[in-house]
C-alpha positions in Angstrom: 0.0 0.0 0.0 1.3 3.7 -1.2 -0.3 6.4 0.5 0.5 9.6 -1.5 1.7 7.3 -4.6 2.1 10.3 -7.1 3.0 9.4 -10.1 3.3 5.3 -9.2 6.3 5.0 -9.6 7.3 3.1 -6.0 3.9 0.9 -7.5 5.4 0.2 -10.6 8.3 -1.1 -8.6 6.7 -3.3 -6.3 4.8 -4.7 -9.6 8.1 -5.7 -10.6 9.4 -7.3 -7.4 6.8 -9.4 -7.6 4.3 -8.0 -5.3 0.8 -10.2 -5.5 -1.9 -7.1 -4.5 -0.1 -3.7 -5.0 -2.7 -0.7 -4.3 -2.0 3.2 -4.4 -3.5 6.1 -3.1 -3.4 9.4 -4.5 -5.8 12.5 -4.4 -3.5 14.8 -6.6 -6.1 14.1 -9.8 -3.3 15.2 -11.9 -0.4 12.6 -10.4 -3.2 10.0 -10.4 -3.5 10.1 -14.1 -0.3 10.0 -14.5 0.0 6.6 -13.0 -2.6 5.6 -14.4 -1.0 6.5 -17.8 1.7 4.6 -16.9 0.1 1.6 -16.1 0.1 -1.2 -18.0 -3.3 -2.8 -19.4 -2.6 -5.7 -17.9 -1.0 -4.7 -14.8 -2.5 -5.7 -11.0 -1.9 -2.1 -10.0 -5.1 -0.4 -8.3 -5.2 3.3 -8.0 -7.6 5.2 -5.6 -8.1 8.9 -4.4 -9.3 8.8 -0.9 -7.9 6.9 2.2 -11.5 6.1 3.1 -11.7 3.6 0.3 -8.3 1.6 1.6 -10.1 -1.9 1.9 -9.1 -2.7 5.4 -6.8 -5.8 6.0 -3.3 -6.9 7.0 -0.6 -5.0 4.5 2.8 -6.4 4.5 4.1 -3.0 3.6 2.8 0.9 4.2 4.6 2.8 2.2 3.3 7.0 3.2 5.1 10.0 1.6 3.1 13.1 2.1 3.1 16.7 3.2 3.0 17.2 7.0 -0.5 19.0 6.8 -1.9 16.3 5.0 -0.6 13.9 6.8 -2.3 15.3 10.2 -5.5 15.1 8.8 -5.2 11.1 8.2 -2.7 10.0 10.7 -4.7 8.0 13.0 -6.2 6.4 9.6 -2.9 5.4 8.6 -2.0 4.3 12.2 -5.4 2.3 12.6 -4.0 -0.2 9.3 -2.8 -2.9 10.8 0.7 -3.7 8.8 3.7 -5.3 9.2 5.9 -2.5 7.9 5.3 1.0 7.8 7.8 4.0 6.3 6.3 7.4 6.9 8.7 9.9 4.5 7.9 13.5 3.0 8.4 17.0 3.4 7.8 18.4 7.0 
């Protein structure tokens, strides 16, 4: 999971390490399309805009690079996924 994906580029990645379910989240519309540009058509990449529609299970790896203020408003949403590994990065 890549909250604050951008463009998808840590996605694409993970695609190619092998990752089975590989899900970004995004609410830039423009970086959004971007990945989605990028994607191939028969890549198991899934893009969405809003934290709120993160389906809720276990994630192996939470991956969050996002601006301070934004990240305030959905800390305790990010904290509240249960995950194995989480990596909070971005610019304070």
């Amino acid at each position: 999971l890549d909250i604050g994906s951008g463009t998808g580029i840590l996605l694409q990645i993970a695609e190619k390490l092998g990752f089975e379910e590989i899900i970004g989240c995004e609410n830039d519309e423009i970086a959004r399309n971007l990945s989605l540009l990028a994607l191939s058509t028969n890549s198991k990449i899934k893009v969405i805009d809003r934290i709120d529609q993160v389906p809720y299970r276990i994630y192996n790896h939470v991956v969050v690079n996002i601006v301070l203020p934004e990240l305030r408003l959905i800390i305790d949403t990010i904290l509240s996924l249960p995950c194995n590994n989480l990596v909070v990065s971005g610019f304070l």
